[in-house]
VOPAGU-2260 file (C-alpha; in pm, 1 decimal, decimal comma):
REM VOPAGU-2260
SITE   aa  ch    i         X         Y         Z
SITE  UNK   A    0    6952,6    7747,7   10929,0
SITE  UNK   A    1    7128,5    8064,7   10816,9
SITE  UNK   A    2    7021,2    8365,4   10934,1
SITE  UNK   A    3    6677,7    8439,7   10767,1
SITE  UNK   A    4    6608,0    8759,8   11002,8
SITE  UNK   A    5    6892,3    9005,1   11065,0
SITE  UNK   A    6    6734,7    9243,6   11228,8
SITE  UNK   A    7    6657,4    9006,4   11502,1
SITE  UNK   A    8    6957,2    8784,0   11488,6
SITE  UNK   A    9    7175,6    9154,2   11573,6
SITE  UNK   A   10    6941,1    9208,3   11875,6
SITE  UNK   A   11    6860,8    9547,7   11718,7
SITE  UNK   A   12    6512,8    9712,4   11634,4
SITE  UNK   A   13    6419,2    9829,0   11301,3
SITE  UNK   A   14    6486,8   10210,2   11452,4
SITE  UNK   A   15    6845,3   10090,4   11575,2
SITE  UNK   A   16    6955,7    9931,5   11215,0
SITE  UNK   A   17    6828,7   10268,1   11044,3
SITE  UNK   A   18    7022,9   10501,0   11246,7
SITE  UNK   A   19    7341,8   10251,1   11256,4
SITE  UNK   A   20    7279,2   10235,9   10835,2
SITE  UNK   A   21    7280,7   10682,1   10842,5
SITE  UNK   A   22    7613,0   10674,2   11078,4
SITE  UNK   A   23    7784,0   10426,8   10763,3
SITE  UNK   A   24    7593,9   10697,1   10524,7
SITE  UNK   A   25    7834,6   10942,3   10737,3
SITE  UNK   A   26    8138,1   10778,9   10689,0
SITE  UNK   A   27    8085,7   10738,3   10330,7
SITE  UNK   A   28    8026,5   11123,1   10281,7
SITE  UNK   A   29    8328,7   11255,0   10507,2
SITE  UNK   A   30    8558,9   11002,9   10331,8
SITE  UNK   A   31    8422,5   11100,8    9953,6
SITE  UNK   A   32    8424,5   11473,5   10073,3
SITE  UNK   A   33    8807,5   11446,2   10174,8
SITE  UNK   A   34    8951,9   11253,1    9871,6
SITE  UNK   A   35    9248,8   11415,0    9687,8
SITE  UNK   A   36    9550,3   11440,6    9604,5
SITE  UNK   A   37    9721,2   11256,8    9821,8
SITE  UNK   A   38    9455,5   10981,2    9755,2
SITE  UNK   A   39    9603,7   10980,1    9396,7
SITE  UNK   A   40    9979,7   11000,8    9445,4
SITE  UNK   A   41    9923,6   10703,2    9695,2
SITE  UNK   A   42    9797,1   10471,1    9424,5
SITE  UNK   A   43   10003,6   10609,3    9113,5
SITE  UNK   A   44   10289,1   10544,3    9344,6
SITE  UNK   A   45   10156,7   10201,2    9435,7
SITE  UNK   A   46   10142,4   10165,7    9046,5
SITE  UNK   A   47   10510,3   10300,8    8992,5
SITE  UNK   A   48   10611,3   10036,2    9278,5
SITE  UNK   A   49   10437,2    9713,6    9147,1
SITE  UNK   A   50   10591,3    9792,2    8776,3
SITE  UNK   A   51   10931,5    9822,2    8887,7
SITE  UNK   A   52   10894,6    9500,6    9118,8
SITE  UNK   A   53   10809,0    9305,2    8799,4
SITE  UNK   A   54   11068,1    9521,1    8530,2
SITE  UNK   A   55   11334,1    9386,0    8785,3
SITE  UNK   A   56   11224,0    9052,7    8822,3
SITE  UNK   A   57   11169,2    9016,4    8454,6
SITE  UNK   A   58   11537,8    9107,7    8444,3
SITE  UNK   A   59   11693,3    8913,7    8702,3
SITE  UNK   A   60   11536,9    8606,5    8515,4
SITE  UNK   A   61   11773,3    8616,2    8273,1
SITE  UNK   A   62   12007,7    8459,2    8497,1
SITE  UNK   A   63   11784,6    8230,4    8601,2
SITE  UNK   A   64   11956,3    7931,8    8572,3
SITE  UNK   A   65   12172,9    8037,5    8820,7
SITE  UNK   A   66   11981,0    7958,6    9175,3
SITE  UNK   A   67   12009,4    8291,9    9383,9
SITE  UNK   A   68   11858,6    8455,6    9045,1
SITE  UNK   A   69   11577,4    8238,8    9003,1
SITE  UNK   A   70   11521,8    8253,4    9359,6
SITE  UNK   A   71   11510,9    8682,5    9353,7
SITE  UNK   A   72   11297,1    8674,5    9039,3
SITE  UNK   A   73   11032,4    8445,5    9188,6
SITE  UNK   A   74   11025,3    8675,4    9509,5
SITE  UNK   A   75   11008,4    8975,9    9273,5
SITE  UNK   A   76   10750,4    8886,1    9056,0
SITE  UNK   A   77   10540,1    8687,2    9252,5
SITE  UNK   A   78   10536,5    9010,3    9462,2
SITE  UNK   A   79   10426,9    9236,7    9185,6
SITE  UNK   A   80   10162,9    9031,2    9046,7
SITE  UNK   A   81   10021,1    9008,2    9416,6
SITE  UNK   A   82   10041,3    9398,5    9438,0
SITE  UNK   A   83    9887,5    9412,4    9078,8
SITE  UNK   A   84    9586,3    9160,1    9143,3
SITE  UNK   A   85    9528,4    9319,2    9500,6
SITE  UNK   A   86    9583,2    9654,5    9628,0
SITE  UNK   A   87    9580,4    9777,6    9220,1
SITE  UNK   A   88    9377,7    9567,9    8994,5
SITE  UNK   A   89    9058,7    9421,9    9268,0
SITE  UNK   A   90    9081,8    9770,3    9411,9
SITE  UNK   A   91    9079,5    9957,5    9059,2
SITE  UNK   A   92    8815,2    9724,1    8947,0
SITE  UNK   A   93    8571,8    9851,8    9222,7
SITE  UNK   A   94    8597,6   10223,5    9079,0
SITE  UNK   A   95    8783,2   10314,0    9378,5
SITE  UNK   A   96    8974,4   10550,7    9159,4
SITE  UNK   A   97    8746,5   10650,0    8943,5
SITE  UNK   A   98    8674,0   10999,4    9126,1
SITE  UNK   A   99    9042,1   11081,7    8914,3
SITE  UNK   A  100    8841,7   11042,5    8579,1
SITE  UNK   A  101    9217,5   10911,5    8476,3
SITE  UNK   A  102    9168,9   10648,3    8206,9
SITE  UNK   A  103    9446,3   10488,6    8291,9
SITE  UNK   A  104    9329,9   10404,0    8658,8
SITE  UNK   A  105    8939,4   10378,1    8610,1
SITE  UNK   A  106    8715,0   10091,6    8618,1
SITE  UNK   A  107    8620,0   10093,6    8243,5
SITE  UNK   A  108    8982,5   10051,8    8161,2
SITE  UNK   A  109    9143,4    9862,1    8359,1
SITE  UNK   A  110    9252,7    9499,5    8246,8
SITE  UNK   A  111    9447,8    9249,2    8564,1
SITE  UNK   A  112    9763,3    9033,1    8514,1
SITE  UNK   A  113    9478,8    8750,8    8557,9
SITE  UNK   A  114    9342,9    8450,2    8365,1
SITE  UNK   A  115    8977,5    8581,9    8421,9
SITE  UNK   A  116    8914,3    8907,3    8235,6
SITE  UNK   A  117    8822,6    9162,4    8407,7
SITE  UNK   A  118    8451,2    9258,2    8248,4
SITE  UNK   A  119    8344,3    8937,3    8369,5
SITE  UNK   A  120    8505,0    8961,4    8711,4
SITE  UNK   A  121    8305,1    9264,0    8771,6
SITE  UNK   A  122    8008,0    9100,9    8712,6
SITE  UNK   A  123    8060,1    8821,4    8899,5
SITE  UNK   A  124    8213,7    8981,9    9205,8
SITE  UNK   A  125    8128,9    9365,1    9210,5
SITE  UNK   A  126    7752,3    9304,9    9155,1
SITE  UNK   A  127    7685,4    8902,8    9240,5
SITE  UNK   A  128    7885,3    8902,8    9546,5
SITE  UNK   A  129    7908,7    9251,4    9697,9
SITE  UNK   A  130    7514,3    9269,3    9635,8
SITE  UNK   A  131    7471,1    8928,7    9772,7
SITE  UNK   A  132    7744,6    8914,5    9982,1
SITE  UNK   A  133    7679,1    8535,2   10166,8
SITE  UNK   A  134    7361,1    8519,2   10104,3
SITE  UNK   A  135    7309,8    8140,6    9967,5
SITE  UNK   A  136    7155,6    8120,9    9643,2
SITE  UNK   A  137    7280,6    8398,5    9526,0
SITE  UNK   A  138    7664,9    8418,8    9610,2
SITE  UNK   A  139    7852,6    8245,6    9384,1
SITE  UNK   A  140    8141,9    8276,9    9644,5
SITE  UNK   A  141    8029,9    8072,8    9879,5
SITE  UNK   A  142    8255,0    7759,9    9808,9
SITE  UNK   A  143    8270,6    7931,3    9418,7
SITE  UNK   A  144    8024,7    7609,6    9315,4
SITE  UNK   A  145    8268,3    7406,2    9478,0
SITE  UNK   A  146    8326,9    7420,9    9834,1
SITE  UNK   A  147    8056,7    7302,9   10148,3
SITE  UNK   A  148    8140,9    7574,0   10373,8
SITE  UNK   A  149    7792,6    7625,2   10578,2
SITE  UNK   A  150    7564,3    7330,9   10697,0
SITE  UNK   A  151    7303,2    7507,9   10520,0
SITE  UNK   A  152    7463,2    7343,4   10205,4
SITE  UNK   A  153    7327,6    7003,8   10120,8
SITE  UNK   A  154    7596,1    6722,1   10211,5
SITE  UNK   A  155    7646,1    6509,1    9891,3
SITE  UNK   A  156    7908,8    6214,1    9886,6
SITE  UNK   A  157    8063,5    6461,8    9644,5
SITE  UNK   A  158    8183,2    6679,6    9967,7
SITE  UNK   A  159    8393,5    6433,1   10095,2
SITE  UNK   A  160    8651,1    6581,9    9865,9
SITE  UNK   A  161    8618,2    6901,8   10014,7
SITE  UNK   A  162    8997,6    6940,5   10106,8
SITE  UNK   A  163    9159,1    6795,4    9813,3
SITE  UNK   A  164    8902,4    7026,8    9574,9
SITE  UNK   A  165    9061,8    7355,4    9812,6
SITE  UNK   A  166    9416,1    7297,2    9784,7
SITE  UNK   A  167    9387,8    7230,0    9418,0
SITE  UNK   A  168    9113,4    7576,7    9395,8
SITE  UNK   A  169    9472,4    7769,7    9633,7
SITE  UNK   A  170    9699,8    7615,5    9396,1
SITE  UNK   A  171    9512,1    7722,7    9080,3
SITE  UNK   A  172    9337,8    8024,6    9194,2
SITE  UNK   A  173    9304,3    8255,7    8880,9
SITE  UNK   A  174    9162,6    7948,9    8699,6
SITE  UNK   A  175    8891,0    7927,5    8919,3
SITE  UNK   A  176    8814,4    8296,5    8896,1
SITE  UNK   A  177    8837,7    8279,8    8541,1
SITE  UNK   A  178    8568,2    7990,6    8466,2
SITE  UNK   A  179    8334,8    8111,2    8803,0
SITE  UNK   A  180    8130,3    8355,8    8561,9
SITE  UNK   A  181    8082,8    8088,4    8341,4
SITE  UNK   A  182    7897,2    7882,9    8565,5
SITE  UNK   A  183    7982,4    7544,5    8402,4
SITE  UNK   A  184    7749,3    7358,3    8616,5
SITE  UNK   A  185    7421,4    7505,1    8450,6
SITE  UNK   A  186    7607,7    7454,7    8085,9
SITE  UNK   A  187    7419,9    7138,2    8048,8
SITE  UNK   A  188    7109,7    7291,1    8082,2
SITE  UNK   A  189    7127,5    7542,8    7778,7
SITE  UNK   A  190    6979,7    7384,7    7466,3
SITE  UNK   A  191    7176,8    7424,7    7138,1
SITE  UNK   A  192    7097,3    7737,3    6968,0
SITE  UNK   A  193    6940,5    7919,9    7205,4
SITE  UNK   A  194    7041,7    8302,9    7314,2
SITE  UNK   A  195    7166,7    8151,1    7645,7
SITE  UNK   A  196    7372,0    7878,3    7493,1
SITE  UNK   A  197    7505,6    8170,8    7234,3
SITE  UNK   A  198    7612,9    8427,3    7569,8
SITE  UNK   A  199    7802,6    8091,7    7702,3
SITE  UNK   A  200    7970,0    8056,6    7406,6
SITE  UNK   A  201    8073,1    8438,3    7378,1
SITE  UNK   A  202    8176,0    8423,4    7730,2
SITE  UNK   A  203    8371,5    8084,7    7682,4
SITE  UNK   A  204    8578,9    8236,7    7358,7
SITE  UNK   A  205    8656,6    8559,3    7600,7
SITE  UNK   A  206    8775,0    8317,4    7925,0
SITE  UNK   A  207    8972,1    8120,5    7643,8
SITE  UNK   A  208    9133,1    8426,4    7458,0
SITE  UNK   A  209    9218,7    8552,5    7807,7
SITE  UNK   A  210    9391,5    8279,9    7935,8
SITE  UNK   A  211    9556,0    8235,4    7596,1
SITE  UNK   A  212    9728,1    8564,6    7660,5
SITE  UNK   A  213    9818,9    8505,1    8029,8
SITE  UNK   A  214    9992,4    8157,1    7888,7
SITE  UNK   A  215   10169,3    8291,2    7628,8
SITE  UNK   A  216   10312,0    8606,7    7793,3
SITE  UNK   A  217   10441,3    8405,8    8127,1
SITE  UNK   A  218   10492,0    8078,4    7987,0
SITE  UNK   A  219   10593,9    8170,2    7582,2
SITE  UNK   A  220   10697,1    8540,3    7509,6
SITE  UNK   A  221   10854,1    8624,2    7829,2
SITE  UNK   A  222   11087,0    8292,4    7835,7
SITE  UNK   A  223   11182,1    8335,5    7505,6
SITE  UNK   A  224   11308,0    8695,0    7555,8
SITE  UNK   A  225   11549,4    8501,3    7861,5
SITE  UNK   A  226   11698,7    8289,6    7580,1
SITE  UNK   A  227   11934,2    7972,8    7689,3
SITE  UNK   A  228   11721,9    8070,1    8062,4
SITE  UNK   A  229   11365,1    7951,8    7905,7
SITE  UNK   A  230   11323,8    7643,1    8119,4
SITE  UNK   A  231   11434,1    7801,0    8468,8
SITE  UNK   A  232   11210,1    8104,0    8349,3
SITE  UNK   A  233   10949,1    7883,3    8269,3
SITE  UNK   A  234   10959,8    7747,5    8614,3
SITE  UNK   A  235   11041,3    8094,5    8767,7
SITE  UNK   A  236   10684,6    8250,0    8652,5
SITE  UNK   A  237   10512,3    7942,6    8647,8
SITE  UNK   A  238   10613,8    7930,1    9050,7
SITE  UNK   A  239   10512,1    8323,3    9104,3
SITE  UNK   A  240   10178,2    8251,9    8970,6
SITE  UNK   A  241   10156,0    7953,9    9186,1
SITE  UNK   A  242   10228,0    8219,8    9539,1
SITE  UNK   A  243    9996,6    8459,8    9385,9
SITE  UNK   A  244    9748,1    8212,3    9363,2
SITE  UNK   A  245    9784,9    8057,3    9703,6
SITE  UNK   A  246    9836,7    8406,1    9868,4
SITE  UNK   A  247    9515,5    8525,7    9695,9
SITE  UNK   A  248    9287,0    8241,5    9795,2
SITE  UNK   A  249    9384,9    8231,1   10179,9
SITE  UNK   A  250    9310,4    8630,7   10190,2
SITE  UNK   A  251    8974,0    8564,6   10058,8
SITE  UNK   A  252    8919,8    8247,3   10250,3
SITE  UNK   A  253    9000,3    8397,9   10582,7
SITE  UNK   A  254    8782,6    8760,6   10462,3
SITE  UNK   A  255    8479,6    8486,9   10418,1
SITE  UNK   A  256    8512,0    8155,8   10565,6
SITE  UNK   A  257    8649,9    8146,2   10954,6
SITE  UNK   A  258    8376,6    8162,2   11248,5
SITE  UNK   A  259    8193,4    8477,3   11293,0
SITE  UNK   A  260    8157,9    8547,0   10887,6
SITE  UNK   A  261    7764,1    8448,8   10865,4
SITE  UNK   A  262    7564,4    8351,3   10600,1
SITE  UNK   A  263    7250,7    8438,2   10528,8
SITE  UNK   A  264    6910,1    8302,1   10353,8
SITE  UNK   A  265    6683,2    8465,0   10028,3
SITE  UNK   A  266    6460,3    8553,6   10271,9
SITE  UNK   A  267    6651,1    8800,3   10508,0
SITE  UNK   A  268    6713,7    9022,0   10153,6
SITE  UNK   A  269    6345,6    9072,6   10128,8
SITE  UNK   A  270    6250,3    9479,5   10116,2
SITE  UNK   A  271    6599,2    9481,0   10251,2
SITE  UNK   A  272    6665,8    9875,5   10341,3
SITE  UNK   A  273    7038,4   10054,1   10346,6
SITE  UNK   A  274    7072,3   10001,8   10722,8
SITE  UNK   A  275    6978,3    9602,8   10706,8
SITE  UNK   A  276    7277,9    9602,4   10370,6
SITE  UNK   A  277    7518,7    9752,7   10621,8
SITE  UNK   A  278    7451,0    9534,0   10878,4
SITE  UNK   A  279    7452,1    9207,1   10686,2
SITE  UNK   A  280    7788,9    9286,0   10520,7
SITE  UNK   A  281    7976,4    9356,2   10872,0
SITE  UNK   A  282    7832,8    9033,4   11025,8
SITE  UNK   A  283    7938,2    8850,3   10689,2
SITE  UNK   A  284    8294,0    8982,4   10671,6
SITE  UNK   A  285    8590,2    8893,6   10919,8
SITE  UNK   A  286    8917,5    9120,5   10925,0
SITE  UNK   A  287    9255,2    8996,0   10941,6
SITE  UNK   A  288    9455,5    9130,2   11228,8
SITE  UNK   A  289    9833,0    9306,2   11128,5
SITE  UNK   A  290   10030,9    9582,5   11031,4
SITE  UNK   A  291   10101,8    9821,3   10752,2
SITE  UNK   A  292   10265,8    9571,3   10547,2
SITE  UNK   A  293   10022,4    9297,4   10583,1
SITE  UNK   A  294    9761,4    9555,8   10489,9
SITE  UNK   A  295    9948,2    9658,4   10182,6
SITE  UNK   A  296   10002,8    9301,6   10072,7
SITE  UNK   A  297    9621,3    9183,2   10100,3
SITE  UNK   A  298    9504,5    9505,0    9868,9
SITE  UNK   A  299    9360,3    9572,4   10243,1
SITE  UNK   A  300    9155,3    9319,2   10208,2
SITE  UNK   A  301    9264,2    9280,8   10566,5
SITE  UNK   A  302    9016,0    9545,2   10648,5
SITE  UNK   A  303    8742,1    9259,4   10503,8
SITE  UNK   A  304    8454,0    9408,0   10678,6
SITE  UNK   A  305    8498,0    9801,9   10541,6
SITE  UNK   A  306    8538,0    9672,0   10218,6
SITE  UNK   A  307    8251,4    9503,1   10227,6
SITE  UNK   A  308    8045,6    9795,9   10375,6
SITE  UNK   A  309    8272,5   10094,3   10143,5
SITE  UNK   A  310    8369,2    9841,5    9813,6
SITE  UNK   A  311    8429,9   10123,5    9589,4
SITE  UNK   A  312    8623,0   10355,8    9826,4
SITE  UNK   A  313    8956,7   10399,1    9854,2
SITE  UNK   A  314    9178,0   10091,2    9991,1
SITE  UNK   A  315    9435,3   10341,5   10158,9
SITE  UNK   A  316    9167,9   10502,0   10379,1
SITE  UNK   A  317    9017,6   10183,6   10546,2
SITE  UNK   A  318    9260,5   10176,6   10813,9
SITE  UNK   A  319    9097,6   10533,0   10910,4
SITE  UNK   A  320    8774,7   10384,1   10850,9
SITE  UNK   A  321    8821,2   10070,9   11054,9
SITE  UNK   A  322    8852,4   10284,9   11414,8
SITE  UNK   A  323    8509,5   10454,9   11300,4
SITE  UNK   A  324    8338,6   10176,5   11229,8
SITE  UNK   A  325    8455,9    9951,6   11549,7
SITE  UNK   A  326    8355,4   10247,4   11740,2
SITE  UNK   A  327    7997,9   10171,8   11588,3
SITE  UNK   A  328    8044,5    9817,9   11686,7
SITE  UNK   A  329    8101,8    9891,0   12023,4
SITE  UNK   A  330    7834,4   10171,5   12031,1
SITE  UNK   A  331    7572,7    9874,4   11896,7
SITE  UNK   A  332    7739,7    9570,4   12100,8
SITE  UNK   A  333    7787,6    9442,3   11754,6
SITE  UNK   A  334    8102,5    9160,7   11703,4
SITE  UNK   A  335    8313,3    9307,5   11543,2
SITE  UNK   A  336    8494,2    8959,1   11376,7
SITE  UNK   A  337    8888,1    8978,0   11340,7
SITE  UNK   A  338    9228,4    8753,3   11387,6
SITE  UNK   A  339    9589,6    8703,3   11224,5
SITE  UNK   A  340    9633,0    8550,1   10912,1
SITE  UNK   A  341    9709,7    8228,4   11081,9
SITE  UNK   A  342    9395,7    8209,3   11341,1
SITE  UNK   A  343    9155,2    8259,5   11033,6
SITE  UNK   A  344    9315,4    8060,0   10793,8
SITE  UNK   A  345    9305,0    7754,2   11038,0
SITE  UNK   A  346    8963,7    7852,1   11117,9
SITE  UNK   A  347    8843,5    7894,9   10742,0
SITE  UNK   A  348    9061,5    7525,3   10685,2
SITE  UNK   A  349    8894,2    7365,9   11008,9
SITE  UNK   A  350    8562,6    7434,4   10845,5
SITE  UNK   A  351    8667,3    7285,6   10503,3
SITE  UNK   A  352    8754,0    6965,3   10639,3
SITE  UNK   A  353    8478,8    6912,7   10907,9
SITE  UNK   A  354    8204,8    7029,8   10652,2
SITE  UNK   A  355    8349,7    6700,6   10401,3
SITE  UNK   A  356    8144,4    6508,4   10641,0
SITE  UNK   A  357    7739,3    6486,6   10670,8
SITE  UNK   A  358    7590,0    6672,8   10916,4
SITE  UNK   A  359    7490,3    6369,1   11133,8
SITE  UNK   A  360    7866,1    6350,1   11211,4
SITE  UNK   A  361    7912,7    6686,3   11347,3
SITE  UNK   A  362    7850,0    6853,9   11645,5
SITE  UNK   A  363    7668,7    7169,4   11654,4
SITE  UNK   A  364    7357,0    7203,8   11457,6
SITE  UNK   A  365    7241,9    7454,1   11160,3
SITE  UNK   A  366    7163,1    7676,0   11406,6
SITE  UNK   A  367    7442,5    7762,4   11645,1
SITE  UNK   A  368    7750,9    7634,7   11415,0
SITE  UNK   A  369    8090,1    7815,7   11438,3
SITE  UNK   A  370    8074,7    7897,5   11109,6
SITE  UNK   A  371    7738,7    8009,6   11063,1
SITE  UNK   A  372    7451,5    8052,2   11304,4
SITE  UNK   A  373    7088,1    8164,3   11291,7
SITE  UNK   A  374    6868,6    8359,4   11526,9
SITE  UNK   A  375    6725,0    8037,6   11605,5
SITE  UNK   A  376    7032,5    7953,8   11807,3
SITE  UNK   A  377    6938,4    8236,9   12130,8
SITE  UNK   A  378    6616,9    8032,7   12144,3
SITE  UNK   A  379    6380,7    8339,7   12094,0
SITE  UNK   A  380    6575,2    8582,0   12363,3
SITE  UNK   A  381    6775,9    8819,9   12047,0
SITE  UNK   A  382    6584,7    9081,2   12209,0
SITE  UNK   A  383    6719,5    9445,1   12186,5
SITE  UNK   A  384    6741,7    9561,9   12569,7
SITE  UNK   A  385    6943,8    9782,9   12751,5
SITE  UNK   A  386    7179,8    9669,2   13109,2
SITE  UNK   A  387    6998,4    9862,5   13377,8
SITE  UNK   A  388    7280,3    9838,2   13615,5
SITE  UNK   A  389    7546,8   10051,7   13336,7
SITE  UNK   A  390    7248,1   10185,1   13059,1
SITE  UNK   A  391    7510,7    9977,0   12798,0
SITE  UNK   A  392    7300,8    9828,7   12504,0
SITE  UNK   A  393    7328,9    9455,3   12493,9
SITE  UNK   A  394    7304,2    9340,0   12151,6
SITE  UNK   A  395    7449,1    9059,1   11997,7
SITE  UNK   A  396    7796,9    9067,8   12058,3
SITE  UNK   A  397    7710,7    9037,0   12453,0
SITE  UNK   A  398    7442,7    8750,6   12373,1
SITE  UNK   A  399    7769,5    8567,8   12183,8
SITE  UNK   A  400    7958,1    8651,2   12503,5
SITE  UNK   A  401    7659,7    8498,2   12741,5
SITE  UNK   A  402    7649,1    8168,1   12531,6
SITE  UNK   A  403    7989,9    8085,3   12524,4
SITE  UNK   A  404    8030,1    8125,8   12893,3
SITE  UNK   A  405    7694,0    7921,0   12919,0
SITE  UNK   A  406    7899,1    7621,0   12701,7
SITE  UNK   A  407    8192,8    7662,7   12919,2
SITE  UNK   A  408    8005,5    7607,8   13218,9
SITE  UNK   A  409    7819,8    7332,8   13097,6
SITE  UNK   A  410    8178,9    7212,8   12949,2
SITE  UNK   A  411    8280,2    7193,2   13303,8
SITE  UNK   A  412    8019,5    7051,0   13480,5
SITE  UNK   A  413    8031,8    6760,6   13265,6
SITE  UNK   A  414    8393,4    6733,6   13291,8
């Protein structure tokens, strides 16, 4: 089972998530109290950067039959619309600017180089997922309808798929976000003329007019413009959307799917309080491990576990957050989950493929999977306590610790 008690699965007490929930509370007000201007010249600058990226690849694509151009446009482009979906349009999307009150970087304005539009992304992901972040049932991102991804999922023979359905949800990303809010898999159950079946249809016409204008400007308008070029441009953005796509998907993938990123059940959100929100969304989130450029190029979705606990502050300050909140980590004995980009994408891919097969097939149980565990799997000993020999709390991060030194041994031993 998923965990269906966090409280008790972190080896905290109710007193211990309340006070870890007011030192977040703390880092939220020093990091409102200290935004400025430099806040603002970072992202306007970001949005300078990102427009000139694609203004030169737009241009170099008029050469584009010509391989070295077609090879600098793709690497152009594909790198503006990644800057655009990421560190500017998710990030923009969250009101992390908003504090400006500049309409042309706010929340209400904003529109992404995307097939989905962006009103119904914010639904979908700002509310649905940050709300509910993993929590099955009511996180649509958990395998977006798709995907098995925890053994809490029911096996169907449909999973066995479960690779070939990822590489073609990498290759065609945007799609997927753009038909996610539409939730195609209830459509059937709408009866003809009624106000649900009318909001589907509303929301359809949007997706479709959306997409329409993605398709034409990449695939139509801008090809056109390139004259005798239009098939190599064709290709050029066609191929740029494709890396976008692929980049996007194993960002998210490894900020949700690789072991250590729990999931939780309905019931653990019951009369959940600030402290037990805070809590959930650092043991649901894993980090990706890099520099200043890899931050940069993942919107800092890198920093996976202070967005989800900050969502609608600013990217450029989770770096500074991150060493705050790992301090709280340690303070707590809390796991603190984080790798490189290739260590959690193997990890996120490893769970893809083994979780194509029914659960009779697999190893570990519900309980003390890599990918998910419950507080089942400590067999009743998640007890909060303290090490009398060094007065250290040992929480959960030490109880992870104990067991995998426990399966080692046993490893051995049978060896």
């Amino acid at each position: 089972m998923a965990i269906s008690d966090v409280k008790e699965y972190a080896h905290l007490t109710e007193a211990d998530v309340e006070a870890l929930g007011a030192e977040f509370d703390a880092i939220r007000r020093d990091i409102e109290a200290s935004r400025g201007a430099r806040d603002a010249r970072y992202i306007r600058n970001v949005i300078r950067l990102q427009r000139a990226l694609e203004i030169s690849g737009r241009a170099v694509l008029f050469a584009s039959f010509l391989p070295p151009a077609w090879l600098a446009g793709v690497a152009l482009l594909s790198t503006a619309k990644i800057i655009e979906n990421m560190e500017i349009g998710h990030n923009v999307m969250h009101g992390q600017w908003d504090w400006m009150n500049d309409p042309e970087v706010h929340s209400s304005t904003w529109e992404w180089d995307n097939t989905g539009p962006s009103k119904h992304w914010k639904q979908t992901h700002n509310y649905l997922h940050h709300k509910y972040t993993n929590v099955l049932g009511m996180d649509d991102d958990i395998g977006y309808g798709l995907l098995r991804v925890t053994r809490d999922q029911r096996w169907r023979p449909f999973n066995i798929g479960n690779p070939a359905y990822n590489l073609v949800l990498q290759l065609f990303f945007e799609y997927g976000v753009a038909i996610q809010h539409l939730e195609l898999g209830k459509v059937h159950r709408l009866k003809e003329g009624s106000p649900e079946r009318a909001a589907f249809e509303v929301k359809r016409r949007e997706v479709l007019v959306k997409i329409g204008k993605q398709a034409g400007k990449d695939y139509l308008l801008f090809p056109l413009l390139t004259g005798p070029a239009f098939v190599s441009t064709l290709t050029a953005n066609l191929t740029a959307n494709i890396i976008r796509n692929i980049w996007t998907n194993a960002v998210i993938f490894c900020g949700h799917f690789p072991d250590g990123a729990e999931k939780f059940t309905k019931a653990d959100i019951d009369g959940e309080s600030k402290g037990q929100w805070y809590l959930r969304q650092m043991l649901g989130s894993a980090n990706i491990s890099g520099g200043p450029v890899m931050h940069f190029m993942t919107g800092n979705l890198s920093h996976q576990i202070e967005h989800h606990l900050f969502p609608d502050l600013p990217s450029n300050r989770y770096a500074d957050i991150a060493v705050r909140v790992r301090a709280l980590a340690e303070k707590y004995d809390l796991p603190y989950t984080t790798g490189s980009l290739p260590v959690q994408y193997f990890k996120s891919w490893r769970t893809i493929l083994k979780l194509a097969l029914p659960n009779k097939y697999l190893r570990a149980t519900a309980d003390d999977a890599p990918e998910t565990a419950s507080e089942r799997k400590f067999d009743g000993a998640a007890i909060p306590s303290f090490d009398p020999a060094t007065g250290k709390r040992r929480g959960l991060r030490t109880a992870l610790q104990d067991g995998r030194r426990r399966f080692a041994r046993r490893a051995v031993s049978v060896a």
